[in-house]
C-alpha positions as CSV (number, residue, x, y, z in Angstrom):
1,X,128.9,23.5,132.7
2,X,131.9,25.7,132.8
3,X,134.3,26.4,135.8
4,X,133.1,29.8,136.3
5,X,129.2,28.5,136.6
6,X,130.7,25.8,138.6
7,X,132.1,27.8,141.6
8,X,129.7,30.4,140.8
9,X,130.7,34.3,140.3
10,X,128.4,35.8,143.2
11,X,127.3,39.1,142.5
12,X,124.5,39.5,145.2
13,X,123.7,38.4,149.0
14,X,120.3,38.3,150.4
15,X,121.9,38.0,153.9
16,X,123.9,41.2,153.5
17,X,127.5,38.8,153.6
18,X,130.3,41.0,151.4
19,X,129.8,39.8,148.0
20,X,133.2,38.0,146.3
21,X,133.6,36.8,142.9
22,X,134.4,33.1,143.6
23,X,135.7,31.9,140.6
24,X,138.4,34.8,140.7
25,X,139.2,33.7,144.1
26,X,139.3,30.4,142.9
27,X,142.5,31.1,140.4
28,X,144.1,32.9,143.0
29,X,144.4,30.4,145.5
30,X,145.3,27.9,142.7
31,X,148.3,30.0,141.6
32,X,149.7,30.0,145.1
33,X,148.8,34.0,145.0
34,X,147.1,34.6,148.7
35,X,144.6,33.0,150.9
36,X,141.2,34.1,150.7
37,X,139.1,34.6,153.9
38,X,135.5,35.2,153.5
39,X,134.1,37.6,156.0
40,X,130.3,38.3,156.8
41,X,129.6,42.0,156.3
42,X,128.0,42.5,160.0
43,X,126.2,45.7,160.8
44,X,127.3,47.8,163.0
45,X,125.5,50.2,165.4
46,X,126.2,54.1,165.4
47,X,128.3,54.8,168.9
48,X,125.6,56.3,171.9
49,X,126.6,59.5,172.5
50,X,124.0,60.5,174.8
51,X,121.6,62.0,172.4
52,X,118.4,61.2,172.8
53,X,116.7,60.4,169.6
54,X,112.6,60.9,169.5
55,X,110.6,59.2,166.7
56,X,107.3,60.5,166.2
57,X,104.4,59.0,164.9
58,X,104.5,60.9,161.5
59,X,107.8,59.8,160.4
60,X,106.8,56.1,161.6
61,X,103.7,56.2,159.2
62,X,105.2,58.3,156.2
63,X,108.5,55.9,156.4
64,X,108.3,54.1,152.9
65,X,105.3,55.7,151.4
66,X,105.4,56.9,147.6
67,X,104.6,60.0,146.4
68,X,101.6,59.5,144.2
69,X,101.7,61.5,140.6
70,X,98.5,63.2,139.4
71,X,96.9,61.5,136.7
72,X,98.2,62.6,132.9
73,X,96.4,65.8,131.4
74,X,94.5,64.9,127.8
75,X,92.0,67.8,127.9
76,X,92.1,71.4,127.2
77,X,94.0,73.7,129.6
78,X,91.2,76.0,132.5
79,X,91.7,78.4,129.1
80,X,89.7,76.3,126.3
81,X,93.0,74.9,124.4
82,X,93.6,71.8,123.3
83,X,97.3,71.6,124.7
84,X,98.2,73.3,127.6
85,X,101.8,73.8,125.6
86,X,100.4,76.1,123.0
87,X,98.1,78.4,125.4
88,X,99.3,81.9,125.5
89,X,98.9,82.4,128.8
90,X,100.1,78.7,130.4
91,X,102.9,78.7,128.1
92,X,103.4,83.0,127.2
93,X,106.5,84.9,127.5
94,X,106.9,88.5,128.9
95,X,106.2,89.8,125.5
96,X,103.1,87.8,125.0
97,X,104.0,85.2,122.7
98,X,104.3,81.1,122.7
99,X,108.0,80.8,124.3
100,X,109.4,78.8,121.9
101,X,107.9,81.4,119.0
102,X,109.1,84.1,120.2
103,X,112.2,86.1,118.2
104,X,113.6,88.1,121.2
105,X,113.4,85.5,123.8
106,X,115.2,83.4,121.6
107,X,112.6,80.7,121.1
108,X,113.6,77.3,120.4
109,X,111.9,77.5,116.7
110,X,113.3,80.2,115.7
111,X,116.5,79.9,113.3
112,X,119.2,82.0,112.7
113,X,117.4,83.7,110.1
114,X,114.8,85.2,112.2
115,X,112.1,82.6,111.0
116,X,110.2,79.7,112.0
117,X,112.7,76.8,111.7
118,X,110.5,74.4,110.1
119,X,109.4,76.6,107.3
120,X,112.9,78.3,106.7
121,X,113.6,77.8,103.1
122,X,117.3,78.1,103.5
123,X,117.5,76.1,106.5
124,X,115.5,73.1,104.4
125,X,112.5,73.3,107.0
126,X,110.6,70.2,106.7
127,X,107.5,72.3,105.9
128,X,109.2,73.3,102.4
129,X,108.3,71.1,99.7
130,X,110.7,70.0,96.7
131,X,108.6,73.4,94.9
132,X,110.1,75.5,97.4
133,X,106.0,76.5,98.7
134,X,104.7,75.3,102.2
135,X,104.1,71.7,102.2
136,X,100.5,72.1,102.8
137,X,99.9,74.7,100.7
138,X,101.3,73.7,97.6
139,X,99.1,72.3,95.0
140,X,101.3,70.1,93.2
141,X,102.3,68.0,96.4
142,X,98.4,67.7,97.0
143,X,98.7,69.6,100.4
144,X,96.4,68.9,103.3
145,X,95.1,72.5,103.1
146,X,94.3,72.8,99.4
147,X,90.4,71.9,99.0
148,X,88.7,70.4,95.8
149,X,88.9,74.0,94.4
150,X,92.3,74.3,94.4
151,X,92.5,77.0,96.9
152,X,93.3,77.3,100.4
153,X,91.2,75.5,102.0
154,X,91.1,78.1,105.1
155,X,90.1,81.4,102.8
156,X,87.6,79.4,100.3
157,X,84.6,80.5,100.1
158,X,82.8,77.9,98.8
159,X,84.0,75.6,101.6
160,X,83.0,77.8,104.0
161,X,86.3,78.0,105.4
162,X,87.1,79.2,109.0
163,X,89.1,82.6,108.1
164,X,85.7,83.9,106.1
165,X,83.6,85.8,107.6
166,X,79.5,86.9,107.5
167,X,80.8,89.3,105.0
168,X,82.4,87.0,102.4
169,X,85.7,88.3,103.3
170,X,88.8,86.9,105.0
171,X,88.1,87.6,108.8
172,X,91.1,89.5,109.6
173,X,91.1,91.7,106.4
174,X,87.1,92.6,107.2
175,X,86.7,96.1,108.4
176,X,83.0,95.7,109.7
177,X,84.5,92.6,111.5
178,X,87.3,94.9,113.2
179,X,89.9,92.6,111.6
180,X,93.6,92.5,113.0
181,X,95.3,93.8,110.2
182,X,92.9,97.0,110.0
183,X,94.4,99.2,111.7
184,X,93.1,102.5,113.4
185,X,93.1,104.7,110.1
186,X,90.9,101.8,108.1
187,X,93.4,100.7,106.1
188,X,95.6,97.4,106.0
189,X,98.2,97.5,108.7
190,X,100.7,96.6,106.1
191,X,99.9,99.2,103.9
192,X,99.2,102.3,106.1
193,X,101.9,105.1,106.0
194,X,101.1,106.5,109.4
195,X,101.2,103.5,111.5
196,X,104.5,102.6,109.3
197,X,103.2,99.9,107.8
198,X,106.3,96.6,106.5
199,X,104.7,96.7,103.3
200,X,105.3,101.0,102.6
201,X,109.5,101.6,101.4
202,X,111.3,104.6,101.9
203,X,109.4,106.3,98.7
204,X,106.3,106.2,100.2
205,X,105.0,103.5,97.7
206,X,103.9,100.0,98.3
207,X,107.3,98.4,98.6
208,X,105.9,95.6,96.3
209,X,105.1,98.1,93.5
210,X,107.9,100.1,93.6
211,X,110.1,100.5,90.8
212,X,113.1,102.4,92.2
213,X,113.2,99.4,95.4
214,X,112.7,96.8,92.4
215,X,110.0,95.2,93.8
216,X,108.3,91.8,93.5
217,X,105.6,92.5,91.5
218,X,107.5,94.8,88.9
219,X,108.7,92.9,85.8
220,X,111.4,93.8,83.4
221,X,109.2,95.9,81.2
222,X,109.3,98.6,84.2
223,X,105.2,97.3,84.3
224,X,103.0,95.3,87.3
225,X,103.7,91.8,86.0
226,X,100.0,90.6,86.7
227,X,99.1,93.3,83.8
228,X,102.1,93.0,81.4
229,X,101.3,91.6,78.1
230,X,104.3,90.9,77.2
231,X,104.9,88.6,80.5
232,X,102.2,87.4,79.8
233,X,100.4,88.2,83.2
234,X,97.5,86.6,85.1
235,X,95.5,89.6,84.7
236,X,95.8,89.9,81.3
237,X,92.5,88.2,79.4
238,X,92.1,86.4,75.9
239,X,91.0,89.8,74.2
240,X,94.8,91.7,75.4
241,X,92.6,93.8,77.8
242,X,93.0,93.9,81.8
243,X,90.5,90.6,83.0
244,X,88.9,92.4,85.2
245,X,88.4,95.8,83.3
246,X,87.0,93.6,80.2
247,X,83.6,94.1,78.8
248,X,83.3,90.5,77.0
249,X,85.2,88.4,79.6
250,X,82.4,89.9,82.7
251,X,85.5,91.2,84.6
252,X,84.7,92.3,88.4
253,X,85.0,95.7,87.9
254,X,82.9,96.4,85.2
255,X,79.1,97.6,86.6
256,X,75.5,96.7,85.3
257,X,75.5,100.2,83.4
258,X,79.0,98.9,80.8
259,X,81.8,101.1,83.3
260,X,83.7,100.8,86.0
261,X,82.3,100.1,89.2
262,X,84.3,102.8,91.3
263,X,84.2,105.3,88.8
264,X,80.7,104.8,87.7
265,X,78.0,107.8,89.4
266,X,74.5,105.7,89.0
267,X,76.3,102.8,90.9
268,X,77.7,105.7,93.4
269,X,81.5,105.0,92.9
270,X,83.9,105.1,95.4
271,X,86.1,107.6,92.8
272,X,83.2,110.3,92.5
273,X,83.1,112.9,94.8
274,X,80.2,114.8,95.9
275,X,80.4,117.3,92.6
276,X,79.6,114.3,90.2
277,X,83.4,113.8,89.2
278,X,86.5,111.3,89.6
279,X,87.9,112.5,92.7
280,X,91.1,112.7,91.9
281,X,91.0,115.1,89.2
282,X,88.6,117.7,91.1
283,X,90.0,120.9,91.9
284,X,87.3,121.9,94.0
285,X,88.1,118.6,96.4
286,X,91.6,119.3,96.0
287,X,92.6,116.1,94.1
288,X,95.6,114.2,94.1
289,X,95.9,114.4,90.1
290,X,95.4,118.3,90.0
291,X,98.8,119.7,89.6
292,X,99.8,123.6,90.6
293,X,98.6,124.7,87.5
294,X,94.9,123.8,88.0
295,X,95.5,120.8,85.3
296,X,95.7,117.5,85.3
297,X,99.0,116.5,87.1
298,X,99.9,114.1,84.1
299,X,98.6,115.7,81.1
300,X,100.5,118.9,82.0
301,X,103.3,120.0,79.8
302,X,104.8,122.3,82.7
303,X,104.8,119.5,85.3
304,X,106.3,117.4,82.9
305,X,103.6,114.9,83.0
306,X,103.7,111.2,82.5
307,X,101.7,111.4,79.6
308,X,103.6,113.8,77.9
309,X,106.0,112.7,74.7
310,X,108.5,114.6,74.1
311,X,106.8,116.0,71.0
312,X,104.5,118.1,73.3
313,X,101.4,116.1,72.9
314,X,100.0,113.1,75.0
315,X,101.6,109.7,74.5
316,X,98.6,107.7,73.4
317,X,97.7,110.1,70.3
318,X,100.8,110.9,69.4
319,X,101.3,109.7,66.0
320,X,105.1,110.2,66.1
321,X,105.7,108.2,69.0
322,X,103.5,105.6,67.6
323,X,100.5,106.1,70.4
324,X,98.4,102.7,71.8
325,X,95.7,105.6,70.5
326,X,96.6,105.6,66.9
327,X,94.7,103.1,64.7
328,X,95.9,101.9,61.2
329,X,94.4,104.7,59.4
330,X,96.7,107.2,61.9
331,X,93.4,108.5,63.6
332,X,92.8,108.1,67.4
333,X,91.4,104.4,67.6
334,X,88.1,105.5,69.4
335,X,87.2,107.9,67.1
336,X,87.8,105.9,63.6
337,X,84.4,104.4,61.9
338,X,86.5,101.9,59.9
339,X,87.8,100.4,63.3
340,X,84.7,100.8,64.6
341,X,85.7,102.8,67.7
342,X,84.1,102.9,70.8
343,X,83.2,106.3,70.8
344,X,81.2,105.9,67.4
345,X,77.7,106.0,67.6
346,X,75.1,103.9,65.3
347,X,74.3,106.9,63.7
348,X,78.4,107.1,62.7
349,X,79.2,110.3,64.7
350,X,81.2,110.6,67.8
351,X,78.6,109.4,70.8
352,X,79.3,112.2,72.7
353,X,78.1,114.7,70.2
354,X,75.6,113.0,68.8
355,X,72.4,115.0,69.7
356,X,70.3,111.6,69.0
357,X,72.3,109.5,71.3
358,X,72.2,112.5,73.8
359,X,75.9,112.6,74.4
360,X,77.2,114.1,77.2
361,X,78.8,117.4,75.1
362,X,75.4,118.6,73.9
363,X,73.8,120.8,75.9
364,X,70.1,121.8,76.8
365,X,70.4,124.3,73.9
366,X,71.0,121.4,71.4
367,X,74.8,122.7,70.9
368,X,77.7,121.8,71.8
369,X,78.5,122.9,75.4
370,X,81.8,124.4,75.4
371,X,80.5,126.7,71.9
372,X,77.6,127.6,73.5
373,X,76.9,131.3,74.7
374,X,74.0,130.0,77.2
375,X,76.4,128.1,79.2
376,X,79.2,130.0,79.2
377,X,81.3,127.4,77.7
378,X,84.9,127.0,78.0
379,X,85.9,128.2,74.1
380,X,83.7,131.4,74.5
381,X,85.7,134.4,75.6
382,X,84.7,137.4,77.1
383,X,83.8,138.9,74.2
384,X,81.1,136.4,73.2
385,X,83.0,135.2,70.8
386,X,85.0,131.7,69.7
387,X,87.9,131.8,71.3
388,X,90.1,130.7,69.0
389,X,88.1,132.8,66.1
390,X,88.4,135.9,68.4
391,X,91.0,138.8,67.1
392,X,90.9,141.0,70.5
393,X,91.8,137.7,72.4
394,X,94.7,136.4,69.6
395,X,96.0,140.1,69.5
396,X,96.1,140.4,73.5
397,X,98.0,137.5,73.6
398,X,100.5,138.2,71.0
399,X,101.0,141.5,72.8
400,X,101.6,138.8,76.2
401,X,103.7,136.7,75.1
């Protein structure tokens, strides 16, 4: 046993005595230093000053008592959620938002950079994987929220997941479901000029698809990279054709009847107007693709339309420019037998003038339309004659121009 056990270091008195460490006193006395007197700590009473002091029978039964804590909350909030942290309107700021999500009060998970901090690429969120995706969404980390089919496992529909609705479609995309993101006008928030949509730039385009803003989806051909060949993009199929415009590949868009859905008038197309044409090239509905000069906006040489080479003829069949039109034998690629184009009949003439097929340029008169008399077609002129066969017409317009 050492000294300092020995004489014992007293730290603590149960008779309320002034406490003293003995074993320091101890070496003090021994070194001739002072002489230690140990004095009891005695109470002393508060002087009477006359006061009179009334005790009541509330503080002599409250004296001591605890304040007993209400037991822990492990159920929803009154509101029906799960934690009473992440309720709207337990835990919502004056702007409507969780507090600690919210930009402009400054919330707690929000970084410098104006995004949530744990999914902040730049501030290495822990909800970025080593892929740079979402942890839980990427499929090479085997995220929690990809299913068996390799999508999300939220939007899939063949998992029945929570964000599709009755209809098929993502819930808050679903017009007859009165989605979120629909706004007023029917269209995608996002994507809707008038309610100034994030997704619309300063040209009016779909920031995304815009060329002059150099947007995401525009490769370095100048083309959508999803239907560049040369990127080699997802919506490009086996046979070099647009996946879901393809024939052979069963693409989405492609109807019962062999054409496109929305442009196709026994399936009622969304493109055909009430006249029995594309919409956007009728001039009676005032269509976006008829230009000032009653054409079409990008076949018109005046307009300087897209599809106008600088040779004066339109890109595709211009042989010069070497047109995606021209075949091998420098014909237009539709109309050649030896390529078997697709406007070649089985009877070897063009399908829509082939009286046995019943093309669409032969009239009730068995003639072509536009040469027939009957129904006033476009190359008879007002003399009843061919147009371009007509010497009053060619010499009133050498007199013109």
């Amino acid at each position: 046993m050492t000294e300092r056990s020995r004489l014992g270091c007293a730290s603590a008195s149960s008779s309320g005595k002034k406490t003293v460490c003995l074993y320091s006193a101890a070496r003090a006395r021994g070194a001739g230093m002072f002489k230690l007197t140990l004095r009891p700590a005695v109470r002393r009473d508060p002087p009477d000053d006359g006061v009179e002091v009334r005790v009541t029978e509330d503080d002599a039964s409250s004296k001591g008592a605890k304040r007993k804590r209400a037991p822990p909350t492990k159920g929803p909030c009154e509101h029906g959620v799960k934690y009473r942290s992440k309720c709207k309107v337990c835990s919502a700021c004056p702007h409507g938002r969780l507090r600690t999500q919210c930009k402009e009060c400054g919330g707690s998970e929000i970084c410098e950079h104006g995004r949530r901090r744990y999914s902040c690429k730049e501030c290495g969120g822990s909800g970025i994987c080593e892929h740079g995706r979402v942890r839980s969404k990427c499929k090479e980390c085997g995220g929690g929220s990809i299913c068996e089919h390799g999508r999300i496992r939220s939007t899939c529909k063949e998992c029945g997941g929570g964000a599709i609705c009755e209809h098929g479609r993502e819930r808050y995309w679903c017009r007859e479901c009165g989605g979120s993101q629909i706004c007023e006008h029917g269209r995608r928030r996002i994507q809707c000029k008038e309610c100034g949509g994030s997704g619309i730039c300063e040209h009016g385009r779909r920031r995304s698809r815009c060329k002059e803003c150099g947007g995401s989806r525009i490769c370095e051909h100048g083309r959508r990279r999803y239907s560049c060949k040369e990127c080699g993009g997802s919506g490009i199929c086996e046979h070099g054709r647009v996946r879901s415009k393809c024939k052979e590949c069963g693409g989405g868009s492609i109807c019962e009847h062999g054409r496109e859905r929305h442009r196709c008038k026994e399936c009622g197309g969304s493109q055909i107007c009430e006249h029995g044409r594309q919409r956007h090239r009728c001039k009676e509905c005032g269509g976006s693709g008829i230009c000032e000069h009653g054409r079409q906006r990008s076949q018109c040489k005046e307009c300087g339309g897209s599809r106008i080479s600088e040779h004066g003829r339109e890109r595709y069949s211009c042989k010069e420019c070497g047109g995606s039109g021209i075949c091998e034998h420098g014909r237009q690629r539709h109309r050649c037998k030896e390529c078997g184009g697709s406007q070649i009949c089985e009877h070897g003439r063009v399908r829509s003038q082939c009286k046995e097929c019943g093309g669409a340029s032969i009239c009730e008169h068995g003639r072509q339309r536009r040469y027939c008399k009957e129904c006033d077609g476009s190359q008879i002129c007002e003399h009843g004659r061919r147009r371009s066969q007509c010497k009053e017409c060619r010499a009133a317009k050498a007199r013109t121009g």
